[in-house]
C-alpha positions, 0 to 999 in steps of 0.5 A: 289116734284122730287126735295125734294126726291132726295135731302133728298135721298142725305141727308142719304146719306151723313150721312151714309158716314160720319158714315161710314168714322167715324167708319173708323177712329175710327177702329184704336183706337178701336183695340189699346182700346181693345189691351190694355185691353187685356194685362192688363188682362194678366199681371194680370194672372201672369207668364205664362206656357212655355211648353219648359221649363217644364221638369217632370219624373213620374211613375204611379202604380195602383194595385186593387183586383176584383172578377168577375163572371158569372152567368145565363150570368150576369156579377158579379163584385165584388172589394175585396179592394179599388184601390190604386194608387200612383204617385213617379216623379220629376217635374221642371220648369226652366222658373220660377227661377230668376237665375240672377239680372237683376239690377246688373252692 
């Protein structure tokens, strides 16, 4: 009996090596698969945003007309006008503009 335990004991042994070594050397397959995959994905999504070569100047102006009281110490707030808000600026983004050919001799 000593002998039949030991040697199905050796047995998962041996296939839990070979899987072992199966993964293994499947690992590097593996990370080129899903590489691979990764790029595809991204040169799907198109140019990507390069924050070196954005350059942008804006100016923001806000101006709202509020009425607040206080009465029995409460707080009122009432807004006479909306809000406005504009937004005045340049914006470029150099990355994006093909300045030469790359095709030309």
């Amino acid at each position: 009996m000593l002998n039949r335990k030991g040697q199905s004991t050796l047995e998962y042994a041996l296939i839990i090596a070979v899987i072992a070594a199966g993964l293994l050397l499947m690992q590097h397959y593996v990370k080129r698969g899903y590489s691979g995959r990764l790029k595809a994905a991204s040169d799907d999504m198109g140019d990507q945003f390069d924050p070196s070569a954005y350059t942008a100047n804006f100016s923001f102006n806000q101006s709202s007309q509020v009425n607040q009281t206080v009465k029995n110490r409460v707080s009122m707030t009432n807004h006479i006008a909306n809000q406005i808000s504009t937004k005045n600026g340049v914006e470029n983004i150099t990355a994006w503009t093909n300045t030469t050919n790359l095709y030309e001799r």
